[in-house]
N, C-alpha and C positions, 0 to 999 in steps of 0.2 A: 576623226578628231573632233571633240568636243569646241563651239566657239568660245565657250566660257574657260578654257583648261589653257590656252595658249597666252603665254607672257614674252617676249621679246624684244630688242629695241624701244625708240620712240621715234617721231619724226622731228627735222629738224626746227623746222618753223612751225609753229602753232595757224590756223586763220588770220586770229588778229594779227601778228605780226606779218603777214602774207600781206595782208588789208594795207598795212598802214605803208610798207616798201611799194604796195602799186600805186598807190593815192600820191605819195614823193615823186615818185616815177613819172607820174603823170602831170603832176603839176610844174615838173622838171620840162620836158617836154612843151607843156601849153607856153610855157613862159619862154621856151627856146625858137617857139613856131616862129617869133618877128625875126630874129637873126637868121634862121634858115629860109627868112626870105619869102614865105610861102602868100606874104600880103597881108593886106587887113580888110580887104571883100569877102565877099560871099565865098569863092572860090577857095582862096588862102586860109580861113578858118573852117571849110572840108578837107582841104588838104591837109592843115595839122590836127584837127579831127580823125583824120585818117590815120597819121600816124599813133596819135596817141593809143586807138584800138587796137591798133596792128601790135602796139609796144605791152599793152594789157594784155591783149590774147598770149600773145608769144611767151609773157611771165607767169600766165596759167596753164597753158600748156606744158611749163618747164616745171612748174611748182607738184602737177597733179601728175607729171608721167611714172609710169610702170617703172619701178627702179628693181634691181637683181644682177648681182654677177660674182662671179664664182674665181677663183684662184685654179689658172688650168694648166690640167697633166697633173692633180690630184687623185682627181677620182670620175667614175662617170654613172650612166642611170644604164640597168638593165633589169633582164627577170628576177626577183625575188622571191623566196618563198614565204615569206611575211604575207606582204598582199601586191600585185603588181608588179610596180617598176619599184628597185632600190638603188642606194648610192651606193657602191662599190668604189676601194681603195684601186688603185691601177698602180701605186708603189707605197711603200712603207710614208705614214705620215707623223710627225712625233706628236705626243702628245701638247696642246697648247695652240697649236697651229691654227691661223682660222683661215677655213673653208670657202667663206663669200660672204655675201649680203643674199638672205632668203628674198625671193622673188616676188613681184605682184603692186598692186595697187595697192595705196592705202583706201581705206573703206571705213566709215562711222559705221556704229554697230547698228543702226537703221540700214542703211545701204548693204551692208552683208547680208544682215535677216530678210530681204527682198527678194537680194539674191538666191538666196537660198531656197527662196519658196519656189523660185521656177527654176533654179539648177541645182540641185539638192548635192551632187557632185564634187561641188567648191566647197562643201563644209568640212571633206577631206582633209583639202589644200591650206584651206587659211589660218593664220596665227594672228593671235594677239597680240599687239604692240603694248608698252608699259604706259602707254597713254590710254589705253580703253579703245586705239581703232582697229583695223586689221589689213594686213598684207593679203592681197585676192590674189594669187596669179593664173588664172583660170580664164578660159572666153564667158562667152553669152551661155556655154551650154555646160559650162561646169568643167570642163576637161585642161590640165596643165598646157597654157598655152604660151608662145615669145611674144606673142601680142594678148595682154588681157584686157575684159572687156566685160562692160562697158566703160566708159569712160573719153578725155577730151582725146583726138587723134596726136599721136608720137607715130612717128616715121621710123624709129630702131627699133627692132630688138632687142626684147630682155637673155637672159641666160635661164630659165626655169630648171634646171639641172637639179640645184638644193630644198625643190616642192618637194621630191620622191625621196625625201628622206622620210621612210619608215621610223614608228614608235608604238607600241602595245596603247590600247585604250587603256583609261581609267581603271585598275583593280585588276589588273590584270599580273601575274606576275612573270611574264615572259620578257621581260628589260633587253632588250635589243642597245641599247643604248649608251655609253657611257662615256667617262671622261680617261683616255689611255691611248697610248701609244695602237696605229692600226698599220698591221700588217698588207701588204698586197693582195686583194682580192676578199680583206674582210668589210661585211656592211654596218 
């Protein structure tokens, strides 16, 4: 897949709004430190120092994790004759119905093209957001992962299930594709 051909989605918070919820957050917090009692020494203002980072980290951790998940006992990833793995129907699905949220990290298109250059793999996988970033769901080595990567540490697993969904390149006219009622067992 092309990373200039992929349009999808957007994210929900932009940075700056990211920005300005942790700066609240935190100022929320410094101002709370005297009630929680933590003192006004040296000690007490580590202490909600402490908290205050722990409160930032934990909001970027949550802001930047791997999102993906899939509606299950639709469909699943096996052999394809396309290329790989494909999404197969496992029962009739009607037409309209949605599938999941496509998998992965969001990624600036610096950070994909990075990637790219030492896991060439992931340009498979990744789609373009309607905002110019992209969805990665790929590890360090390019291959569809429940944990992608690089990125801050998440403890869950994603769903990568809806990576392996197959589509013809660019010019190509073999459309695997479309919008229609899918039988059991069609990709």
């Amino acid at each position: 897949a092309d990373l200039q051909t992929h349009a999808t989605g957007s994210m929900a918070m932009d940075n700056w709004l990211m920005f300005t919820v942790i700066t609240v957050l935190l100022l929320f917090a410094i101002y709370q430190a005297q009630w929680l009692q933590f003192g006004t020494d040296a000690l007490g203002h580590a202490k909600a120092w402490g908290l205050v980072a722990s409160l930032g980290l934990g909001l970027m951790c949550l802001y930047r994790r791997p999102r993906g998940k899939v509606v299950p006992g639709l469909f699943e990833a096996r052999p394809s004759s396309v290329h790989g793995l494909g999404v197969f129907a496992v029962c009739d699905i009607a037409e309209g119905v949605l599938l999941g949220q496509y998998p992965g990290r969001h990624r600036t298109p610096n950070q994909m093209a990075a990637k790219c250059a030492v896991a060439p793999k992931a340009r498979g996988y990744c789609f373009r957001t309607a905002d110019g970033r992209y969805l990665d769901p790929t590890d360090a080595r390019g291959d569809v992962s429940r944990w992608p990567a690089p990125g801050l540490p998440w403890p869950l697993p994603i769903e990568p299930t809806l990576a392996y969904i197959n589509e013809p390149c660019i010019g190509h006219g073999d459309v695997n594709v479309k919008v229609r009622d899918a039988c059991r067992g069609a990709e």
